[in-house]
N, C-alpha and C positions, 0 to 999 in steps of 0.2 A: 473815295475814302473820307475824303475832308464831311461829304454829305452820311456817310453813316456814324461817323463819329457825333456829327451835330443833332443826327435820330437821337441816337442812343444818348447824349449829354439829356437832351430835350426827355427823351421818354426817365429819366433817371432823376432827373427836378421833376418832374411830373409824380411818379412815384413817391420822392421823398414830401412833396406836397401834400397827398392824399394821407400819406401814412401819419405825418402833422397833425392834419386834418380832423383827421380819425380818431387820434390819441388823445387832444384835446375835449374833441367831443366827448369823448368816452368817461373824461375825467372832469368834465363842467358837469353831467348829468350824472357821478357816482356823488361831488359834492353835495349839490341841489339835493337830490337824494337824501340822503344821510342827514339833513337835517328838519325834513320836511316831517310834521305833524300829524296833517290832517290832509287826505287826499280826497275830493271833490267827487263826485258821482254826478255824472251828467246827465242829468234830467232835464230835457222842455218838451215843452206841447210838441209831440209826437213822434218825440224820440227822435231829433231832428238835429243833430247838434253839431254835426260835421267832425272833419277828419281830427283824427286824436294826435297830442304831440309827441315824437320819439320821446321826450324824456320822461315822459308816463310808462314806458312800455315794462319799464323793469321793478313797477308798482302795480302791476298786474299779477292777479292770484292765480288767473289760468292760462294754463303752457298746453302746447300741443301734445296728441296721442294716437299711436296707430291703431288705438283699438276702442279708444273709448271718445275718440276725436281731439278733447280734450279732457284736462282733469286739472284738481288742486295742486297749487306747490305745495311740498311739506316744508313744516314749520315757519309760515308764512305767522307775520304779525301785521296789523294794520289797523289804523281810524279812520275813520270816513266819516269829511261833513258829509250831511244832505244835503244838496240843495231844492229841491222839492219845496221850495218855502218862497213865499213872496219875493220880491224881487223888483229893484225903480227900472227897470228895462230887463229885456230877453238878453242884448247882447252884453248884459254884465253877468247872466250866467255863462256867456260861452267864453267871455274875457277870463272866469278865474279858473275853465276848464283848461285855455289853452297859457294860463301864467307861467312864467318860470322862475320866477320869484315865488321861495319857499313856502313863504308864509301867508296868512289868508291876511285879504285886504276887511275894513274895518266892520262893509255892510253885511259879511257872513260869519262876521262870527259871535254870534247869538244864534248859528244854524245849528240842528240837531247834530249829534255825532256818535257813531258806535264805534265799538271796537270788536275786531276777531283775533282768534288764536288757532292755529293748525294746528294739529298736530302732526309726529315722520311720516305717516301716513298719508298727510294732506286733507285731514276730515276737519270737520269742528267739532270733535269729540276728546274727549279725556285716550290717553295710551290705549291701542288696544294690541290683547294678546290672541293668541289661537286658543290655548288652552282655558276652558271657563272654571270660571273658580266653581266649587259643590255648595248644592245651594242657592244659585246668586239666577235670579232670572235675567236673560239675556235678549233686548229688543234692538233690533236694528231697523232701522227709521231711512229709509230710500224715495229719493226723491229730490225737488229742484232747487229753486230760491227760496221757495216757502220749508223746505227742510232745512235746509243752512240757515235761515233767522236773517233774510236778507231786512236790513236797517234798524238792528234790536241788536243789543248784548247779548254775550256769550251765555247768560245765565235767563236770556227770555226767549228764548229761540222756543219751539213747543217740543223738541225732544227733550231740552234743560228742564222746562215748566215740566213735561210727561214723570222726568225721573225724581224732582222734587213730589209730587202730585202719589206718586208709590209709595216712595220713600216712608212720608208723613199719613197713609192710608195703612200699610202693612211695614213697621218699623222692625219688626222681626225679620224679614224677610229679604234677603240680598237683592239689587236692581243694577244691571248695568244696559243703560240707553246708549245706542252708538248711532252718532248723526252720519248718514254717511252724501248728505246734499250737498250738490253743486248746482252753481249758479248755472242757469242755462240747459238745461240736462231734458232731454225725452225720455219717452218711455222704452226708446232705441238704446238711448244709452246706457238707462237704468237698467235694464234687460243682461246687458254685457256687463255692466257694473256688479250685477248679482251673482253672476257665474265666476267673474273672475276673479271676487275680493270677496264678497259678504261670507258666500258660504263656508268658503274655509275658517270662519268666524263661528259657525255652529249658533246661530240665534238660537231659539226658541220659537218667536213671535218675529212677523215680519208685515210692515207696514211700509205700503205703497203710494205715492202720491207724485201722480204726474198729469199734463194737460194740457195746461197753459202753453208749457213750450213746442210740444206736437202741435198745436194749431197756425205755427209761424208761418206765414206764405214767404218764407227766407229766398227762395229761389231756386233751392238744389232740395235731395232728401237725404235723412240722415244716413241710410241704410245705403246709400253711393258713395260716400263721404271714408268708406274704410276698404280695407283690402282690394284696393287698386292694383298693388303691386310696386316694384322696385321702381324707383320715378326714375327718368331717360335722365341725360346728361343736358339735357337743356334744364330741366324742373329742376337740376342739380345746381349748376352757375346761377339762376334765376334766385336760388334760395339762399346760395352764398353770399347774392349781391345784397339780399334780403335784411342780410346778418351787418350788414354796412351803416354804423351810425352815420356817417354822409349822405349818403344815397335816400338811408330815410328823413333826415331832412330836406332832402333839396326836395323828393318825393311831396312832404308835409307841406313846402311851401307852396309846390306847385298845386297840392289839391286844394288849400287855402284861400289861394289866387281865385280859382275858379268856384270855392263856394258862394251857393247864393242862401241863405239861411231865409225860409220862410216866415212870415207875420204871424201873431198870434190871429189878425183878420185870413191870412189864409188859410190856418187850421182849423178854422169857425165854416168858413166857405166847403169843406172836405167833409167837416160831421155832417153840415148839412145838406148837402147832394145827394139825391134820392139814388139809391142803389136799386136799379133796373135789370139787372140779369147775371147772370152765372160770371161773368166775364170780373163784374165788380160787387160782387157781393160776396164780402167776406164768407157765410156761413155755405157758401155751396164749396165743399172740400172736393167734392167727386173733379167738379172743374178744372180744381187749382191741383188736382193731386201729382203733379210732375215737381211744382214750386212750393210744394208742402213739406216741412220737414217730415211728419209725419202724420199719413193720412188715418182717418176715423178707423179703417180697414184696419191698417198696421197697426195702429195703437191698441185696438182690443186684442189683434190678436198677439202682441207683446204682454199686454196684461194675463190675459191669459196662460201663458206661456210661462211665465213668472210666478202666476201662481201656482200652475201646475208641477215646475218644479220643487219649488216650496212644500207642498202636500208630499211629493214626495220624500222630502227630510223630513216629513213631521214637525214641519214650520207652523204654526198659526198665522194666518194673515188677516191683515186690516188693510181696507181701501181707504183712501182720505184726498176727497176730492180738495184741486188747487186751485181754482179758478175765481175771481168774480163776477164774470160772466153769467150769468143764470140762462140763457141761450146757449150756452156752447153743445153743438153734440157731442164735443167729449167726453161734458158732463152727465149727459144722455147714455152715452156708452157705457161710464161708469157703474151709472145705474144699472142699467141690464147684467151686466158681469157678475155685480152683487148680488141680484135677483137668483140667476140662475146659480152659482157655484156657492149661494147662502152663505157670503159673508157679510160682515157689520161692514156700514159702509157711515163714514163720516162726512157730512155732508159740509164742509166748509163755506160754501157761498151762502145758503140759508141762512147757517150760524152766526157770519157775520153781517150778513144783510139785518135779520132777526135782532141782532146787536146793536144795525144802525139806526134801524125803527124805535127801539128804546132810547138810545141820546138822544136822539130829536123831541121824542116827547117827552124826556125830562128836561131838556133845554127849555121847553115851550112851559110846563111848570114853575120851572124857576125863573123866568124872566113872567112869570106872568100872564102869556099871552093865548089866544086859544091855540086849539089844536088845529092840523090841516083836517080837511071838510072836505076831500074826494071823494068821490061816488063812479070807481071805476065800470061796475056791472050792470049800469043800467045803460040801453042803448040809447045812442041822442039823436034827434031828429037831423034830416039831411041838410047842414047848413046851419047848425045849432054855434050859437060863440059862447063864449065864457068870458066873464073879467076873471082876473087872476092877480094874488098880488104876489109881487116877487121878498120874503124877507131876509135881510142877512144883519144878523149880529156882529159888530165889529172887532170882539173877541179883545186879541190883547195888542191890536195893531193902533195906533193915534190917528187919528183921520181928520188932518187939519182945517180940508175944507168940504170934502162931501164923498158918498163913495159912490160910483156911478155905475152901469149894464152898459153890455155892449154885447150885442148877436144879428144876426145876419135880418132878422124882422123890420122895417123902415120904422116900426114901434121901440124897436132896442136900436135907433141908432143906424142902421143896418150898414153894420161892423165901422162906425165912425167910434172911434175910442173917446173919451172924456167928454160925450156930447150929448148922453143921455142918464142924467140926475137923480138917485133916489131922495128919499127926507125921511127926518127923523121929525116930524113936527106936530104929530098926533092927526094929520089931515089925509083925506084921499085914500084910503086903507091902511095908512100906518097907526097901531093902536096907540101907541102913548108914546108922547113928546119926549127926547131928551133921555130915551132906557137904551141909546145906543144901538139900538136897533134898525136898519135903515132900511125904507120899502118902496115899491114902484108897483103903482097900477098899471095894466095891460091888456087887451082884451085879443084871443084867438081862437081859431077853428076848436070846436071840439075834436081830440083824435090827430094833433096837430104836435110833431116833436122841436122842442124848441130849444135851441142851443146858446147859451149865451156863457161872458167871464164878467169877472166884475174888476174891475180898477180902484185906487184908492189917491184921491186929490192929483190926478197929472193933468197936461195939457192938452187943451182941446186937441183932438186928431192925430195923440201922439198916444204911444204903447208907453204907455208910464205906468209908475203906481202899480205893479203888477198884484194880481192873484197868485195863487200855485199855478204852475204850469199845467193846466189841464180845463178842459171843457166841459164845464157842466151840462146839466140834460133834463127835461121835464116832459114827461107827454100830457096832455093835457085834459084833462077829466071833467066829469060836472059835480059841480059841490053838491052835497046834500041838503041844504036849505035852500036852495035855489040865489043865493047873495053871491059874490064873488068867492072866488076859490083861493083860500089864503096854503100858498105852498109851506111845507115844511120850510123852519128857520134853520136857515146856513148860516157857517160861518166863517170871515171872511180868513185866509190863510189855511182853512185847514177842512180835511176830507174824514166825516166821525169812521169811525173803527180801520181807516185806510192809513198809510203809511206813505204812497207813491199812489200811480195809476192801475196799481199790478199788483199791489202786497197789501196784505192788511199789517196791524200795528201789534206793538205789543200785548196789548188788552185782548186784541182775535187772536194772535197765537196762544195766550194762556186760555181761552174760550175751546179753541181748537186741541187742546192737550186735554181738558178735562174731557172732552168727547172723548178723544181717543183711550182715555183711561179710563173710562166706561166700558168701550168696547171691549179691552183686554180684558178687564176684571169679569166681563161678560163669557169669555171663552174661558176660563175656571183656567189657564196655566201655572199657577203654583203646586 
């Protein structure tokens, strides 16, 4: 007796300990909460940022779903810095990912920032109804992050830009755009999302855009992911425990312990490994199609599928590629779909590629300098080299002692950080002294992909001074005069018409809205 009494004392402190536990938790991360501002998006080179902290979890927009995987909270409100922006080290983006102090520390906040608005629905659209007003054309806009206006206001998203862009083209005429994008979304999910929401919406017009996220080698497929069935009584307690703010921190600390957070040198080391066969090369889907979300196969015939329903309401459809990949066979897919079933097909990676060609060369106008000098189509003899100069505009960052390259070449350094010097001194292919423009001569293979980042004043051997988190890329060409090949002028902090490594900016979403408002106006629906 004496021994079950002392179980039961023992398991009953135990109990009241947890429940403590618990409660505390629960009520340290409603406070933090409730007064935080600006919640962090965790961005670095390669999407590498390790385990998320429970008290983020209830600052997240998407909840689970039986049918659509997941989906938006309704009436979700939120600001997001970016961090996608410079940075004096890697591990102060992962430090303000995993802060728990409310507030942002001093070197982020000059970071961009948006805001969203849900709506009961959970879209980022104005109220919607069933019934359409008479009169009023009605577009529903389906699709991923690039529909939702992932890192843009509420009013530069390109369904907002679409419905202004009508608006101010035909003022007589009623317009109701309804965003119905979420972050993350295939053409899997947009498929079920069409049947089981939009339509009872009665569009008019319907505009598809998806890609990017079908081409995820995630691990699983999306199309396994749903109607499994009632989950056993283990997946039951498993998901109770799940629901345990305890359990997810002790969880958080232990996956903590064991991250090893990658170098900006090993992300440089990964672009540049030569992809040999099926096994590692992203673009062979046939390979990967078990750990594809959704393979080339699926994805047409979802689009398809989508459209064909559509045709059937007497829907109008727009294709509107997401990508900026210009390789992708998604993109390829796209293509053909519009070929055959003669839709307008928007072609977004062109557009903002197209967009990016022009910044650069009015960059290079207005700073004065020539143009790039590639000569892609001519073929070069076996063993042919190039000098090449590297140029970057320092833009609006202070560069107190020099900005320097760093990539895997034994010429960039090979991947030592702070150890290979551009100038700004009028010498050596830099055109003119002192315009803040800084260059580095280099000479390699013609046909040769060359990966490098740039840093701004850190210490020899040290990831200082950071770039954007991401890895720039050149393949290497023969100039047209036969002189050095002076590359397009970058600039330092920022990627022109990009947003992230995934999104273009607000400038390509309104680019990307007037397309599509060509196309519409093209199918005569009023």
């Amino acid at each position: 007796m004496r021994l079950l009494r002392a179980l039961a004392k023992s398991a009953v402190t135990t109990i009241i300990f947890f429940a403590l536990a618990e409660t505390t938790l629960r009520g340290a991360y409603l406070a933090r909460n409730a007064v935080v501002r600006y919640i962090p998006l965790p961005y670095v080179v390669g999407d590498d940022y390790g385990p998320i902290p429970p008290w983020l979890d209830n600052l997240l927009i998407l909840r689970p779903d039986d049918h659509l995987i997941w989906t938006n909270t309704p009436n979700a409100r939120r600001t997001y810095v970016d961090i996608f922006t410079p940075a004096r080290r890697d591990e102060d983006r992962v430090a303000l990912l995993r802060r728990f102090v409310p507030w942002l520390p001093a070197e982020f906040r000059a970071s961009p920032t948006w805001a969203i608005a849900l709506n009961a629905d959970g879209y980022r659209s104005a109220p919607m109804t069933e019934a359409r007003r008479p009169g009023v054309l009605r577009i529903a806009c389906l699709g991923d992050s690039w529909t939702f206006g992932m890192n843009v206001d509420q009013d530069r998203t390109y369904p907002s830009r679409l419905q202004a862009l009508l608006e101010r083209a035909s003022p007589s005429q009623g317009v109701e755009v309804m965003n119905f994008g979420v972050l993350g979304y295939s053409s899997f999910q947009g498929l079920q999302l069409l049947k089981q929401r939009v339509l009872d919406l009665h569009p008019q017009v319907l505009l598809i855009g998806f890609g990017m996220n079908d081409s995820e080698v995630a691990g699983y497929r999306d199309k396994d992911m749903v109607g499994s069935g009632t989950p056993g009584w283990r997946d039951r307690v498993k998901s109770a425990a799940g629901d345990s703010e305890l359990y997810k921190l002790l969880r958080y600390v232990a996956l903590v312990a064991r991250f090893r957070p990658k170098t900006v040198g090993d992300y440089l080391h990964e672009e540049a490994a030569p992809k040999q066969d099926a096994a590692t090369d992203p673009s062979d889907y046939n390979a990967m199609e078990p750990w594809t979300r959704v393979s080339p196969r699926d994805y047409e015939a979802n689009v398809r599928e989508m459209v064909r329903i559509a045709r059937a309401r007497q829907i109008r459809v727009v294709l509107v590629d997401n990508e900026l990949w210009m390789g992708s066979p998604y993109r390829a897919t796209l293509s053909r779909i519009a070929r055959d079933e003669q839709l307008p097909l928007v072609d977004s990676a062109q557009i903002v590629r197209d967009a990016t060609l022009a910044k650069e060369h009015e960059l290079e106008g207005r700073l004065g300098l020539r143009a790039t000098n590639a000569v892609v189509e001519q073929a070069a003899p076996a063993g042919a080299r190039q000098a090449v100069i590297f140029r970057v505009y320092e833009g609006s960052y202070a560069v107190p002692r020099a900005l320097s390259i760093a990539g895997t070449d034994p010429q960039l350094g090979d991947v030592v950080p702070n150890s290979v010097f551009l100038h700004d001194d009028g010498q050596d292919g830099d055109e003119r002294a002192g315009d803040h423009v800084w260059s580095y001569r280099a000479t390699f293979d013609v046909g040769a992909r060359v990966h490098y980042v740039y840093t701004n004043s850190g210490r020899a051997g040290q990831w200082e001074g950071l770039d954007l988190p991401h890895i720039r890329e050149v393949a290497v060409s023969r100039s047209a005069d036969g002189g050095p090949l002076y590359l397009p002028v970058e600039t330092f902090g920022k990627l022109y018409m990009q947003a992230d490594n995934w999104h273009t900016d607000a400038a390509g979403y309104d680019l990307i809205a007037r397309a599509v408002e060509h196309a519409i106006v093209s199918l005569n629906p009023f």
